[in-house]
N, C-alpha and C positions, 0 to 999 in steps of 0.2 A: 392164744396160741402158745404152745410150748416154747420154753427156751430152748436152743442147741446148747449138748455138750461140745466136752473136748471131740468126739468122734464126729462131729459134724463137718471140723475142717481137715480132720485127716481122711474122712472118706472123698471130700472134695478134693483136695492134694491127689489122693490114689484114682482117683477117675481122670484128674487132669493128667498126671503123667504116665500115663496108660492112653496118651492124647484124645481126650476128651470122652472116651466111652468105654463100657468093659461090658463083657461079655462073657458070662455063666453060666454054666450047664447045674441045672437043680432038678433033683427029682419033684419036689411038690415045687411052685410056684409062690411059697411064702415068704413074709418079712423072715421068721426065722431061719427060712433056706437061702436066702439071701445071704442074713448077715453070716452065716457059716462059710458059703463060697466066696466073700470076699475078705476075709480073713488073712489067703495069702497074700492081697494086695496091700496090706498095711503092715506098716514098717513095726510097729507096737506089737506084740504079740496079748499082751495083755486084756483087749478090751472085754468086757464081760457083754453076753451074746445078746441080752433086755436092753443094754444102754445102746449097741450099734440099731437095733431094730425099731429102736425110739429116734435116733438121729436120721436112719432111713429114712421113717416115716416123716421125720421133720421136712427134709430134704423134699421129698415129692408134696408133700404138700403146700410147702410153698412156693413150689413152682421151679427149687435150683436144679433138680435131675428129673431124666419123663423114663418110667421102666415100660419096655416093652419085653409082653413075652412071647414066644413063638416057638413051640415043640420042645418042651423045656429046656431054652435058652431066656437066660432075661438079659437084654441089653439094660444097659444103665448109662444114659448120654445127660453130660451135660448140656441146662440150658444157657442162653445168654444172660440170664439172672446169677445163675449157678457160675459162669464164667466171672462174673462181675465180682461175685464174693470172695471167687478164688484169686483173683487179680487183688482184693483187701488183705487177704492174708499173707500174700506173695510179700505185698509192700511192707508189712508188722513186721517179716522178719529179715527183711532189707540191711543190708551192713557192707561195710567196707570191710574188707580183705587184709591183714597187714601183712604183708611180707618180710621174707626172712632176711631180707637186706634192703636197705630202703637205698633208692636210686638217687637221692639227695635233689630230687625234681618237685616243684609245689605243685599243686594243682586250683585253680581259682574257678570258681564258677561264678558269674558274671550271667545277670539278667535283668530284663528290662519289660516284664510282664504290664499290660495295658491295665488300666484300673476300672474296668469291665471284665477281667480277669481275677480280682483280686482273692477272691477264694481260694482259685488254684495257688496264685502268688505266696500265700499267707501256710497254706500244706506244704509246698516247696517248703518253706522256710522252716517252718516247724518240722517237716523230714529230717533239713541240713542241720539241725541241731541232735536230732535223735540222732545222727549218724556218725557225730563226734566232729561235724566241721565248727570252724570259725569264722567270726563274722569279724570283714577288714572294713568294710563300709553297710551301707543301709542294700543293698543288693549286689553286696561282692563277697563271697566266703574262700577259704583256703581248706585244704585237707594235704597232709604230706602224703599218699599212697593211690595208687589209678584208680581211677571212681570213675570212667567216663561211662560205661556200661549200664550203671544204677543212675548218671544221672538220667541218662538217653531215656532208661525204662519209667525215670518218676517222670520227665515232659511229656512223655508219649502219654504216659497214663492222664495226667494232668491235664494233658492237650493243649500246652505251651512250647510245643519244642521248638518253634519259630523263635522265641526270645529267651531260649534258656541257650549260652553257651558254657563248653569246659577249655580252659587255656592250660596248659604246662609251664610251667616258667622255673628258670632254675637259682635266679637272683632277685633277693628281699632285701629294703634295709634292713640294718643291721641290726638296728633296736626290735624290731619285727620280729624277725627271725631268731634272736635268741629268744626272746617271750615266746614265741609258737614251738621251737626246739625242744625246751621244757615243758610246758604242756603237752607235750607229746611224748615226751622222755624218748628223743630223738639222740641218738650220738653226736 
């Protein structure tokens, strides 16, 4: 089977938020009338029309989009595979937000994931690193800026939101808190 290009996850992105299906008026019903009419749907102007047509093709064949056509309209729906991939890519480019003024508020997130869980446990963990947090114990990390959003959507994803909590808290010791200030290059 083919690899996917870069255009595999931006035609996924551009179907997903087009919530979940697009719909095309094409005069022939080809890959290459496809990859023309969805053209305005990607933010990229650049792709070349062989490389979207090869990621089409990838796309329905292994099952993440079903094209349907019907009096020359093709629908293009996401399937539950398709959701799934797009739900990997969502999370790759997953971050925290820094604001232009920091509220001087910590944010801990505290969990207590089952070890019949631990796979998810262990992706939590490696997320909260990718995402600039700290680790204050063995399942307690800090982040100075509101994450409660991203964390909600990695337990949901995860399927741990039962033991995954976020706390705000405004007072660290003191030794803490200057070490986590500057790694932060916090004022």
């Amino acid at each position: 089977m083919q690899k996917p290009g870069i255009e595999t996850g931006a035609l996924l992105r551009a179907i997903g938020a087009a919530g979940g299906a697009i719909a095309l008026t094409v005069a022939v019903a080809t890959m290459p009338g496809i990859a023309v009419a969805l053209m305005p749907f990607l933010k990229k102007e650049s792709y070349q029309q062989k490389r979207l047509v090869n990621s089409l093709s990838y796309l329905k064949r292994s099952e993440q989009i079903q094209m349907r056509e019907d009096h020359g309209k093709v629908t293009l729906t996401l399937t539950q595979i398709g959701q799934s991939r797009l739900l990997s890519y969502r999370v790759n480019e997953l971050a925290i937000r820094t604001p232009v003024r920091w509220d001087r508020q910590w944010r801990l997130v505290i969990f207590d994931v089952p070890v019949e869980r631990k796979i998810a446990r262990d992706m939590l963990r490696g997320r909260l690193k990718l995402m600039g947090f700290h680790q204050l114990q063995e399942s307690v990390w800090i982040h100075p800026f509101p994450c409660q959003d991203e964390i909600e959507f990695l337990a949901s994803l995860y399927e741990i939101r039962p033991y995954v909590k976020v706390l705000t808290v405004s007072a660290l010791p003191e030794q803490e808190k200057r070490k986590l200030e500057r790694s932060y290059s916090l004022p």
